[in-house]
C-alpha positions as CSV (number, residue, x, y, z in Angstrom):
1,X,-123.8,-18.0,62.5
2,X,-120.2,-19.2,63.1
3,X,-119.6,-19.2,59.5
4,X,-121.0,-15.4,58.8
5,X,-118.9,-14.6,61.8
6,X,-116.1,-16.3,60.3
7,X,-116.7,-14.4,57.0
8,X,-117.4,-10.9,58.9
9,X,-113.8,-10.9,60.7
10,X,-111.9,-11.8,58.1
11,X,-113.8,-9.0,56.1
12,X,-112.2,-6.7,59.4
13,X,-108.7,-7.9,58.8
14,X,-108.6,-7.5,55.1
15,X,-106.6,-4.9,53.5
16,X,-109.0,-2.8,50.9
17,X,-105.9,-2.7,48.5
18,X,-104.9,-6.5,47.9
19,X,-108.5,-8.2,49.6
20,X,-106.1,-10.6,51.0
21,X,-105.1,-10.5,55.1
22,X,-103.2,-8.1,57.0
23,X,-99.6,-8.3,56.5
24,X,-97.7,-6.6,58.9
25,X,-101.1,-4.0,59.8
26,X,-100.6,-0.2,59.9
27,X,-103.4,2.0,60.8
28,X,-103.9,5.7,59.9
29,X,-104.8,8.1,61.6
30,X,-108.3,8.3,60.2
31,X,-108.6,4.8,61.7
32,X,-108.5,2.6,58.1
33,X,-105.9,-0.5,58.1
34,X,-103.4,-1.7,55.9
35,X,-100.5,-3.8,54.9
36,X,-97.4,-2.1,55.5
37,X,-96.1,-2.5,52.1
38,X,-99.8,-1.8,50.3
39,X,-100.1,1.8,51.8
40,X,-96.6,2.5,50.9
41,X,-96.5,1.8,47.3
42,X,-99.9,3.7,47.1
43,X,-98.6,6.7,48.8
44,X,-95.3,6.1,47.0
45,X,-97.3,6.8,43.5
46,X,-98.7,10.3,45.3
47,X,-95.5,11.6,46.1
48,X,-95.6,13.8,43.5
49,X,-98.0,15.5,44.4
50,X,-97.0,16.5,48.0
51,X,-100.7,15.6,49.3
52,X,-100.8,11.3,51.0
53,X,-104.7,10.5,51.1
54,X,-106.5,7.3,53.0
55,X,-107.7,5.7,49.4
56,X,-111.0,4.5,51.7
57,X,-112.3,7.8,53.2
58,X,-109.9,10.1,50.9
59,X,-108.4,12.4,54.1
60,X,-105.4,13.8,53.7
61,X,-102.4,13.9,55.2
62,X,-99.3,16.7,55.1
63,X,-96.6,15.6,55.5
64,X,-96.7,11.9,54.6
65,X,-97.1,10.3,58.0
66,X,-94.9,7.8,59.5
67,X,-96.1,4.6,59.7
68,X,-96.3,2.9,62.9
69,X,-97.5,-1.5,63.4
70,X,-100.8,-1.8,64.6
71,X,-99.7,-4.7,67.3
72,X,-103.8,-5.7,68.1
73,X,-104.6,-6.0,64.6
74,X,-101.0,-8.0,63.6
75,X,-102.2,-10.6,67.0
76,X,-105.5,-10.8,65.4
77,X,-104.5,-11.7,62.2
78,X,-102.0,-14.5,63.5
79,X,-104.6,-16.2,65.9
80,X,-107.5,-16.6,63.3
81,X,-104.8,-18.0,61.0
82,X,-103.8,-20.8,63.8
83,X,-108.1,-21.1,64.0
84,X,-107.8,-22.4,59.9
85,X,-109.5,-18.8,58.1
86,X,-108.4,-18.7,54.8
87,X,-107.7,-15.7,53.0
88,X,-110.7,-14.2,51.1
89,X,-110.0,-15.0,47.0
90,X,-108.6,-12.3,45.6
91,X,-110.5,-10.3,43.2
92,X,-109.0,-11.3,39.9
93,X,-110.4,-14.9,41.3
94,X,-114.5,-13.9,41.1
95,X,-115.8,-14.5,37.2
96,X,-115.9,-11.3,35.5
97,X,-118.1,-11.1,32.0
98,X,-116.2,-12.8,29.9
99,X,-115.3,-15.8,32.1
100,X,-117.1,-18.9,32.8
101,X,-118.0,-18.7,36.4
102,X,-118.8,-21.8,38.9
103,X,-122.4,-23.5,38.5
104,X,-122.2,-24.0,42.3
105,X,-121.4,-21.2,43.9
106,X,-123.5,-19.2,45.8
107,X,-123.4,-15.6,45.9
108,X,-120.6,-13.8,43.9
109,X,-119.5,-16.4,41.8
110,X,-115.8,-17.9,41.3
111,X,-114.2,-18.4,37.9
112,X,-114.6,-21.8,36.9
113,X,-111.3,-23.3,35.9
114,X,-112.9,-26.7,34.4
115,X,-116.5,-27.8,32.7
116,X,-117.4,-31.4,33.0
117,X,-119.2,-32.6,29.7
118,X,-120.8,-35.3,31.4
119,X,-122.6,-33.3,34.7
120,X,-122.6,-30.8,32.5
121,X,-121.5,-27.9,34.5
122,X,-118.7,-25.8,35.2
123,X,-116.2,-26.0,38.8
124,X,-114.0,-23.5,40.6
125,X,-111.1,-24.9,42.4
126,X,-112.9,-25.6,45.5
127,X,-116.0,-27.0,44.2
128,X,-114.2,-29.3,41.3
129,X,-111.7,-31.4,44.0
130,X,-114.8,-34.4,44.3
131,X,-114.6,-34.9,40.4
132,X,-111.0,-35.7,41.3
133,X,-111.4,-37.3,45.1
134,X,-114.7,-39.3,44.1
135,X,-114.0,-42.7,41.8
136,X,-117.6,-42.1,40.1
137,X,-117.0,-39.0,39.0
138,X,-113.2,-39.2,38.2
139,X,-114.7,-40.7,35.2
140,X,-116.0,-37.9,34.0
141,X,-115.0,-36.1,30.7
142,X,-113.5,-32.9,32.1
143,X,-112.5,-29.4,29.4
144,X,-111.6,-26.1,29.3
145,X,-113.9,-23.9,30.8
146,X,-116.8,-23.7,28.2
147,X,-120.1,-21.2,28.3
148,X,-121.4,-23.7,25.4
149,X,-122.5,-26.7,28.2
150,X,-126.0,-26.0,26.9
151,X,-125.7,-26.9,23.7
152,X,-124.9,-30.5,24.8
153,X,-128.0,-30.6,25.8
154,X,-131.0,-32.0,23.9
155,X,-133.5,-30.0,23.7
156,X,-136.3,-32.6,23.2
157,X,-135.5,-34.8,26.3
158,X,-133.0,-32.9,28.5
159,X,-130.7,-35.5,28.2
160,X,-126.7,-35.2,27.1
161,X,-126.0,-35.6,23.2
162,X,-123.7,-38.5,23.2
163,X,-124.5,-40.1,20.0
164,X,-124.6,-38.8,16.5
165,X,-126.8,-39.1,13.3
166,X,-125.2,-39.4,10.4
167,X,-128.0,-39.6,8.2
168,X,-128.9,-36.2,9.3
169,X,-125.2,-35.0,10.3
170,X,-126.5,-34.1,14.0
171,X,-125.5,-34.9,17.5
172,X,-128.3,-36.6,19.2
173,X,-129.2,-38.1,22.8
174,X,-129.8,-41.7,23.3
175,X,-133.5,-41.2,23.3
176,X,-133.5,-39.5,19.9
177,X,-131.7,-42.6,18.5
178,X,-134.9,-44.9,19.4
179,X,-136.9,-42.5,18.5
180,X,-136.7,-39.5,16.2
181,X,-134.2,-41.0,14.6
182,X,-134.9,-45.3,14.4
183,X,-133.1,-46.4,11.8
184,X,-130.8,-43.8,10.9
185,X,-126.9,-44.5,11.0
186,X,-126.0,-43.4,14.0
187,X,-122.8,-44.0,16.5
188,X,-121.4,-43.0,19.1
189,X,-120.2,-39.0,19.8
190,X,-116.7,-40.1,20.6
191,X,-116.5,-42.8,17.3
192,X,-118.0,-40.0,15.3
193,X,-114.9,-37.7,16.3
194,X,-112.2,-40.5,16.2
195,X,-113.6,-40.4,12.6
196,X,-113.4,-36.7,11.7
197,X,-110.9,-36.4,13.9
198,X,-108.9,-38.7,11.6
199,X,-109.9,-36.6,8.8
200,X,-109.0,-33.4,10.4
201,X,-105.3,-34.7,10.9
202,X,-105.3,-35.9,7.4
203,X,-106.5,-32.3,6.1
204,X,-104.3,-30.4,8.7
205,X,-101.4,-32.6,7.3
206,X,-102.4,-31.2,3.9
207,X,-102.4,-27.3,5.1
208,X,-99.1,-27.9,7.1
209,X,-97.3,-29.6,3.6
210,X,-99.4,-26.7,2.0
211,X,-98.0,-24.0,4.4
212,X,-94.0,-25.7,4.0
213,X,-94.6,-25.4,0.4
214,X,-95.8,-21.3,0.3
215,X,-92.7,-20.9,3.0
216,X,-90.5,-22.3,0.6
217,X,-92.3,-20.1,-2.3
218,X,-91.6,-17.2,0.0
219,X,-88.3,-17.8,0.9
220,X,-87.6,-18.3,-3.0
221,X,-89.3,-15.0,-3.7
222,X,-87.3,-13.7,-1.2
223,X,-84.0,-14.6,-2.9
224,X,-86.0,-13.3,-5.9
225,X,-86.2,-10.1,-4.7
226,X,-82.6,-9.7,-3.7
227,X,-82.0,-11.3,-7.0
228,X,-84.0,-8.1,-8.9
229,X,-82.6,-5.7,-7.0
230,X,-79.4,-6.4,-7.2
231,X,-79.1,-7.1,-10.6
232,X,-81.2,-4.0,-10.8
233,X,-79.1,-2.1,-8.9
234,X,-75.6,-3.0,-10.7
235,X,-77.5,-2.9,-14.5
236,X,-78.5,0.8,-13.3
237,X,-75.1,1.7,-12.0
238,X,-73.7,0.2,-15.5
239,X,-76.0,2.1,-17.3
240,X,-75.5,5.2,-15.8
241,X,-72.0,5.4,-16.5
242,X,-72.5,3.8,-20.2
243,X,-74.6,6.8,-20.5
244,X,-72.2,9.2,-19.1
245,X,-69.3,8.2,-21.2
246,X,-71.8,8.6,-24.1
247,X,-72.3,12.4,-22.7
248,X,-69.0,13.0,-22.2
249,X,-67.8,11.6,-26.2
250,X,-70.4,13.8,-27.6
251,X,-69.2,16.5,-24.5
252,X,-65.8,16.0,-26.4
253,X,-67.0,15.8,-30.0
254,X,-68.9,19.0,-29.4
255,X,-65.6,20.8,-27.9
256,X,-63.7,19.4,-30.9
257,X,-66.1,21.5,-33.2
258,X,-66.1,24.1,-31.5
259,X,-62.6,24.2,-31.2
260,X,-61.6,23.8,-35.3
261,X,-64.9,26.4,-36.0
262,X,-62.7,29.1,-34.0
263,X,-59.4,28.0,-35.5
264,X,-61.0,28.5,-39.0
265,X,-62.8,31.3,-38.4
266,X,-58.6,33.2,-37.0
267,X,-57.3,31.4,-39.9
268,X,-60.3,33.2,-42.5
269,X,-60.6,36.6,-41.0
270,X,-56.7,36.6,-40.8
271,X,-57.0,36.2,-44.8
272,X,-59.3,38.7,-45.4
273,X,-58.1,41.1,-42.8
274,X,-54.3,40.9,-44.2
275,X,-55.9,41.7,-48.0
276,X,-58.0,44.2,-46.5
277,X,-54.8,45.9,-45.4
278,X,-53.4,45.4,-48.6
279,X,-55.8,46.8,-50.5
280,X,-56.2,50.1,-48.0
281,X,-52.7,50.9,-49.0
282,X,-53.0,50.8,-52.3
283,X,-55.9,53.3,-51.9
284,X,-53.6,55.5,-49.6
285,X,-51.2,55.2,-52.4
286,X,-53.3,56.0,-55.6
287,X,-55.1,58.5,-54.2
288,X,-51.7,60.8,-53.5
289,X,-51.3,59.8,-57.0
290,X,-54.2,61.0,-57.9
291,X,-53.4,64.4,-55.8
292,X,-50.1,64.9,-57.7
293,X,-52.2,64.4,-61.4
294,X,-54.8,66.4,-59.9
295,X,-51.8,69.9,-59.6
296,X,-50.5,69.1,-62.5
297,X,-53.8,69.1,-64.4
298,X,-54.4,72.6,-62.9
299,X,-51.1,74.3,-63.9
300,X,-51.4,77.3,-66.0
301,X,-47.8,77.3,-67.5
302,X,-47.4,75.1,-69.9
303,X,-43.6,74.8,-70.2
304,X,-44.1,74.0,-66.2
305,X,-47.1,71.4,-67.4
306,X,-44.3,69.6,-70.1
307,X,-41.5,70.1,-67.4
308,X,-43.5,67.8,-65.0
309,X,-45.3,65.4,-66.9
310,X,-42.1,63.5,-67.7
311,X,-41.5,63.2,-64.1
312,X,-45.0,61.6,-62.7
313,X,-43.8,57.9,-62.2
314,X,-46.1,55.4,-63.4
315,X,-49.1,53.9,-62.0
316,X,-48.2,49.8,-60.2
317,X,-50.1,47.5,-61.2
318,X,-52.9,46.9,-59.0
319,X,-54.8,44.1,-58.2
320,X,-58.1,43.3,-60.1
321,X,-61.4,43.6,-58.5
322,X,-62.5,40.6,-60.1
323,X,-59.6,38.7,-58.6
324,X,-61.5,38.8,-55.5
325,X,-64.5,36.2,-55.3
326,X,-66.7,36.7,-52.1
327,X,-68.4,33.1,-51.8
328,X,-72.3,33.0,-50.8
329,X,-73.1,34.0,-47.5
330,X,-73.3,30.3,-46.9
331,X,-69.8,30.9,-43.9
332,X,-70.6,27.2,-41.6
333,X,-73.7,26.7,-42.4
334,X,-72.8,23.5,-44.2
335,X,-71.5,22.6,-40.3
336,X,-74.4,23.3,-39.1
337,X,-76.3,21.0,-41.2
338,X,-74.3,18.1,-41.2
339,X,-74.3,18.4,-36.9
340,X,-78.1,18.6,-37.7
341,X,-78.0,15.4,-40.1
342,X,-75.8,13.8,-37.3
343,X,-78.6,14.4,-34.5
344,X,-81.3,13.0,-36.6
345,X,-79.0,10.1,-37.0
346,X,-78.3,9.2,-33.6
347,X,-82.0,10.0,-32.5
348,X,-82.8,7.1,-35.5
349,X,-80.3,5.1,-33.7
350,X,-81.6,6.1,-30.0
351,X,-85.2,5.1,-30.8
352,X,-84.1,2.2,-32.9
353,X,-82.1,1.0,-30.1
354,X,-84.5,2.4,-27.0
355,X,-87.3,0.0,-28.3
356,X,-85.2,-2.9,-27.9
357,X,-83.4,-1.9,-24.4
358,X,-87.7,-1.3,-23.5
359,X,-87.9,-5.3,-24.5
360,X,-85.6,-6.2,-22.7
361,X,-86.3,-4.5,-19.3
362,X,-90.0,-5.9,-19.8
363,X,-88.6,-9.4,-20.5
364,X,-87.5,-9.5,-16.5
365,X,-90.4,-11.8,-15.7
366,X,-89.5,-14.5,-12.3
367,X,-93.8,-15.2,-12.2
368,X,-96.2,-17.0,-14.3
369,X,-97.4,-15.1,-16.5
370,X,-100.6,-13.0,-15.6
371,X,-104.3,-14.1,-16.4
372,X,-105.7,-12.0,-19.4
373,X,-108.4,-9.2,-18.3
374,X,-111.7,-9.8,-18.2
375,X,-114.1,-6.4,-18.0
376,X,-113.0,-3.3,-19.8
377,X,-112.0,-1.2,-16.5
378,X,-109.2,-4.6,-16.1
379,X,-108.1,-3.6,-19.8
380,X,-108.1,-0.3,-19.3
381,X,-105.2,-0.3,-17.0
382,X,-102.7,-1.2,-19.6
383,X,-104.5,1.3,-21.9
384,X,-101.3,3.1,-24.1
385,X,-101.6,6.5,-25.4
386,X,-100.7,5.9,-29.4
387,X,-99.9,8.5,-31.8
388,X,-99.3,8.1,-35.7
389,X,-95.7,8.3,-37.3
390,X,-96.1,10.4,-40.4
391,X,-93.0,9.6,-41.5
392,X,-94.7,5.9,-43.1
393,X,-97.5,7.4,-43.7
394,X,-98.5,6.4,-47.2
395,X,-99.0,10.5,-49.4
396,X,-102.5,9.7,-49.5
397,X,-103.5,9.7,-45.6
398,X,-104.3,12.8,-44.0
399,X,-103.1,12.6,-40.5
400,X,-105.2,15.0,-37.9
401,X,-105.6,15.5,-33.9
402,X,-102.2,15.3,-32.9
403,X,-101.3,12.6,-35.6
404,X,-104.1,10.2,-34.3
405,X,-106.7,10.3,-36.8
406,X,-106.2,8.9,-39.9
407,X,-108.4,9.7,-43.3
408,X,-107.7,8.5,-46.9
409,X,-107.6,11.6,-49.5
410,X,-107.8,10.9,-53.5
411,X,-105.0,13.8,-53.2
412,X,-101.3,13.1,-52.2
413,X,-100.5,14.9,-49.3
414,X,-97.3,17.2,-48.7
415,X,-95.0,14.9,-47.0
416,X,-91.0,14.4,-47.3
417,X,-89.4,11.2,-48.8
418,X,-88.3,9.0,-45.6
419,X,-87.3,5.2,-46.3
420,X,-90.1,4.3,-43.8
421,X,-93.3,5.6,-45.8
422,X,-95.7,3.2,-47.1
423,X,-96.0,3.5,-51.2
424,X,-97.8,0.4,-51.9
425,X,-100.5,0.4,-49.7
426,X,-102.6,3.3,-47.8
427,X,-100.8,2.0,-44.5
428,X,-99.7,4.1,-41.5
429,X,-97.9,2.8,-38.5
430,X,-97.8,4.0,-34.7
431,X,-94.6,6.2,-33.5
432,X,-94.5,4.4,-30.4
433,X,-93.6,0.4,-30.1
434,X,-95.2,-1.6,-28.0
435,X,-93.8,-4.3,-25.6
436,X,-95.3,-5.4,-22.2
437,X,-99.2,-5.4,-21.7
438,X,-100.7,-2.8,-23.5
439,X,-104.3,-2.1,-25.0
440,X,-105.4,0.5,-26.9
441,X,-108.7,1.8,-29.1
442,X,-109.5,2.6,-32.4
443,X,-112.5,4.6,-33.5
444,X,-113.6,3.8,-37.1
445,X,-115.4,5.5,-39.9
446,X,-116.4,5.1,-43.3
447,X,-117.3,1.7,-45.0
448,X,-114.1,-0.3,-44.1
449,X,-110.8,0.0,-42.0
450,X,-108.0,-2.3,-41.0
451,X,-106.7,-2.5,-37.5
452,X,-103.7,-4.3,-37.0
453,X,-100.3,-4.5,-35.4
454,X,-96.8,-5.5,-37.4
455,X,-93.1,-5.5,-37.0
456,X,-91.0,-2.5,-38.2
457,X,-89.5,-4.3,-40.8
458,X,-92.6,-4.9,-42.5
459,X,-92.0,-4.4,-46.6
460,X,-92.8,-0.6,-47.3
461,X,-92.8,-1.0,-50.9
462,X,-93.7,-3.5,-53.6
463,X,-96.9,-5.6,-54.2
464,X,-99.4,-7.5,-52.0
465,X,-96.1,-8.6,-49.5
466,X,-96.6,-4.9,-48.1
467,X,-100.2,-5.0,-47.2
468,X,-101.5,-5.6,-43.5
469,X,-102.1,-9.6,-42.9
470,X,-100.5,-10.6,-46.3
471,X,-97.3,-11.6,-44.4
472,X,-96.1,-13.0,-41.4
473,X,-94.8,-9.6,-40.2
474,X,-98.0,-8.3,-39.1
475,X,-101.5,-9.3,-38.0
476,X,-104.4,-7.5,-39.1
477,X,-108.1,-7.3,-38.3
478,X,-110.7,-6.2,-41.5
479,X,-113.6,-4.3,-40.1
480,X,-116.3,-3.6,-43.0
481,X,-119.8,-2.6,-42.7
482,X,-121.4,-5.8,-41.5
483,X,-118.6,-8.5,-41.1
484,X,-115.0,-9.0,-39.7
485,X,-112.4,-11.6,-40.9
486,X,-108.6,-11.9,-39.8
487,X,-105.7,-11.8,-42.0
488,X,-102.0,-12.8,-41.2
489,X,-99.8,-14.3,-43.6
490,X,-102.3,-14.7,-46.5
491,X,-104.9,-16.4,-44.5
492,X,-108.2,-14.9,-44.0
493,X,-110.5,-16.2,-41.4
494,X,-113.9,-15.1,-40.7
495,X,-115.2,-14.1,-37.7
496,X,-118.6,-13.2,-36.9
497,X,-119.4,-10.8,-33.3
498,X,-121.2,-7.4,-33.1
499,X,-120.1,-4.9,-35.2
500,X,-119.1,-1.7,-33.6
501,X,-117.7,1.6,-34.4
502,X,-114.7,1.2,-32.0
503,X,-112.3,-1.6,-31.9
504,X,-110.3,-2.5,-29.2
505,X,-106.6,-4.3,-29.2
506,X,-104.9,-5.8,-26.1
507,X,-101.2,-7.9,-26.6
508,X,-99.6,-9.1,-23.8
509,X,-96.0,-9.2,-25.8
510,X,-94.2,-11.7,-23.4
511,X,-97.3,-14.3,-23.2
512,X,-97.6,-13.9,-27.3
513,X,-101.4,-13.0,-27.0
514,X,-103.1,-10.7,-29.2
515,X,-106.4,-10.1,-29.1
516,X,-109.4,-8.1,-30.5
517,X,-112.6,-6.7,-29.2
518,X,-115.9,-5.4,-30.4
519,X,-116.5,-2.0,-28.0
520,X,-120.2,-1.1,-27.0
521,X,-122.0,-1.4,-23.7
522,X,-119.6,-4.4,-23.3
523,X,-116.5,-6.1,-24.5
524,X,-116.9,-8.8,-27.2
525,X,-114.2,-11.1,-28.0
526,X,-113.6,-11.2,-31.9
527,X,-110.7,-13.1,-32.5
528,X,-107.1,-14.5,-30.0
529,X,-103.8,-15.0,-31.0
530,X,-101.2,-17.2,-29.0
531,X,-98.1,-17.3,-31.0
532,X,-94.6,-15.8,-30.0
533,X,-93.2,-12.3,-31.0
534,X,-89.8,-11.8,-31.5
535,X,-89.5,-7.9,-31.9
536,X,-91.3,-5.2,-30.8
537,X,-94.6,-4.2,-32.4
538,X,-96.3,-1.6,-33.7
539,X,-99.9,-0.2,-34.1
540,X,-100.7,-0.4,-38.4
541,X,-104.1,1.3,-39.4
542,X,-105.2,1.0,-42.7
543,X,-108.5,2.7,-44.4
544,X,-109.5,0.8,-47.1
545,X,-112.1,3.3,-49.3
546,X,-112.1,6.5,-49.9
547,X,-113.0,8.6,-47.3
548,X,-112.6,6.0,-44.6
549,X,-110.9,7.0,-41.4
550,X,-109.3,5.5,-38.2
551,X,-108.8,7.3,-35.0
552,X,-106.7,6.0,-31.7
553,X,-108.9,6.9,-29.0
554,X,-108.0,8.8,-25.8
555,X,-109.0,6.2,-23.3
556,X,-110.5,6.9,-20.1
């Protein structure tokens, strides 16, 4: 009874806000207590809004009241501490859901601050002092608070799992050692972790050389980075004003010709303007001439008619009409042209020289170079889009939908001479060069095609040396009806693999890997090259009968 009476005063002299004792005790005037400084930092938060409530009874209070020491509760409070009562816990001390609260406690139950493995159960403060006052139970393995006591516990004979099995890699109690499990290799729990534990530092050794090792990978892909960028950076601002100064010659060049065109053109209609003069006057001047003739020729009297005659002063010589040449209306065209011969000349040059400035930005590669893909969606995100240059197009191929179908004719075609056409062999090669990763899909038809890739400076004219495979400028695969075989340099291997109407290619230029695929419901490998490519390449289709044709596929 002492005890509840105990408990129920120092309920009376506990402030609501902090569940500790009164300090310093104010009461309202609804009748509620509490510590000075609780009341005023609650009523301090409600200042705003002009209206001070009691947070136990909510009554309000206009204006915020003045708060007077309550002097019977403040003597209260000091005697029951001289008596020994201890302030109640406060409330951040009781186990909420996710703590582990005290096995011994009664009623609302205490956070446990320690589990002992060997009771097993779990202690607050109060209830844990004899593990550390009795010598017995100082001996006891004491942890972290744990909710997992339970599984310590054997479930067959209620007794702590001290030992291990490890024939059956299981903690076990003593009793399942002479029992269950007679003659298995067991050992102690605490020899079993010195073990592992052993093991664990070894392997956590490993991760932390492991993790030193990635830092130092990071920190040197770091520098990388900064490396990139600024040599990025400072090859861009190069460029840029490489490029400029280009703009600005041809800026300059182009002035220049317009500027001698004009001075030419003054100079020329200066010419013909001063003769045009020239010859006006002498038309002023012959037809008064004419005039005079003209009266004479009409006089009546002819002793007036012999008179005059005399006197009529001959004709100057003119100039001869065909003195004059007018040339062809021809005037600068010829400049024209040869500014047009000029732009197809640098645009040889630009695309000559854009391929290999495309090389070497893809040759910036500071990783190891990438695994090759596997399913065709993985090779389908280096697909290219490929067209056909008809300018080495041998006369016989017919090139069609947007120069990417190709189809052998027994008549010559209508094309110009270029130094790049084929002449020896019914050969084509792609517009575009390829560098990098890139894959791409060709669509055949007909009784036989050839699918390859070559350099540009494959031979365009001449014997065998010019055809796909027959040189080691190009690489070339032989699709027929029912076989495939693989041609470089003059050596033909055969391959065997499904045949299929559509072929696909993928080269990863840097790695020197070129490889080709037979295209249905899945991807079949027909043949890999690992080598090493010094240019750039290009796509080479060749139809091989009559008829035959080869299409680049739009890949999706």
């Amino acid at each position: 009874m002492a005890q509840k009476g105990a408990q129920l005063d120092r309920e009376r002299i506990s402030c609501s806000i902090c569940l500790d004792l009164l300090k310093d005790p104010v009461t309202l005037h609804c009748g509620h207590s509490y510590c000075r400084n609780c009341i005023k930092a609650h009523w301090d938060g409600e200042d705003q809004k002009g209206i001070h409530s009691c947070p136990q009874c909510r009554q309000t209070f206009t204006p915020r009241p003045v708060l007077g020491k309550n002097t019977m509760l403040a003597d209260l409070v000091e005697q029951l501490k001289k008596t020994g009562l201890q302030a109640a816990p406060a409330d951040h001390c009781y186990a909420g859901p996710e703590d582990v609260a005290c096995d011994v406690c009664s009623g609302r139950k205490l956070r446990a601050i320690k589990s002992c493995l060997t009771c097993p159960a779990s202690y607050c403060e109060n209830h844990l002092q004899p593990h550390y006052d009795s010598p017995p139970l100082r001996k006891h393995k004491l942890v972290e608070p744990s909710k997992n006591l339970q599984e310590n516990i054997c479930s067959r004979h209620d007794e702590v799992m001290k030992m291990f099995c490890r024939t059956d890699q299981k903690s076990i109690c003593f009793l399942c050692s002479v029992d269950e499990h007679k003659g298995h290799d067991t050992v102690s729990a605490a020899a079993e972790r010195t073990e592992r534990q052993r093991e664990l530092e070894g392997s956590r050794q490993q991760i932390q050389q492991r993790v030193q090792d990635r830092e130092k990978d990071v920190k040197l892909l770091q520098q990388q980075v900064e490396a990139i960028n600024q040599s990025a950076d400072k090859t861009v601002e190069h460029s840029e004003k490489i490029f400029t100064e280009l703009i600005r010659l041809l800026q300059k060049r182009s002035s220049e010709v317009k500027q001698q065109i004009r001075s030419q053109q003054e100079t020329e209609v200066s010419r013909v303007k001063e003769l045009q003069e020239k010859l006006e006057q002498e038309i002023t001047e012959l037809k008064r001439k004419d005039a005079e003739l003209q009266q004479l020729s009409d006089t009546e009297d002819h002793t007036q008619f012999l008179q005059n005659c005399p006197s009529v002063s001959a004709l100057r010589e003119s100039t001869p009409s065909s003195s004059i040449k007018i040339r062809p209306l021809r005037h600068f065209e010829a400049v024209t042209a040869a500014v047009s011969e000029l732009r197809e000349k640098l645009q040889d040059i630009l695309r000559e020289e854009w391929t290999n400035i495309s090389l070497r930005v893809t040759e910036v590669d500071v990783l190891l170079p990438q695994t090759e893909p596997e399913s065709r969606a993985d090779f389908l995100k280096y697909s290219r889009e490929i067209t056909l240059d008809p300018n080495t197009a041998h006369r016989q191929l017919l090139l069609s939908e947007g120069n990417r179908k190709v189809t052998l004719m027994k008549q010559l075609q209508s094309y110009s001479a270029h130094p790049d056409r084929f002449t020896g062999y019914f050969q084509v090669l792609s517009r575009e060069s390829l560098t990098g990763r890139c894959y791409w899909e060709v669509k055949r038809g007909g009784r036989g095609v050839i699918v390859a890739v070559a350099y540009k400076n494959i031979s365009r004219a001449g014997g065998i040396e010019c055809g796909f495979g027959y040189n080691d400028k190009s690489w070339a695969l032989h699709c027929f009806l029912n076989s495939y075989s693989f041609m470089y340099n003059k050596i033909k291997t055969f391959i065997s693999g499904p045949v299929s109407s559509r072929v696909g290619v993928y080269l990863d230029h840097r790695a020197g890997i070129l490889s080709f695929y037979s295209v249905s419901g899945t991807m079949t490998l027909l043949h890999r090259v690992q080598t090493t490519f010094t240019q750039p390449l290009y796509a080479g289709i060749r139809p091989y009968y009559s008829g035959a044709t080869a299409e680049l596929c739009k890949v999706d």
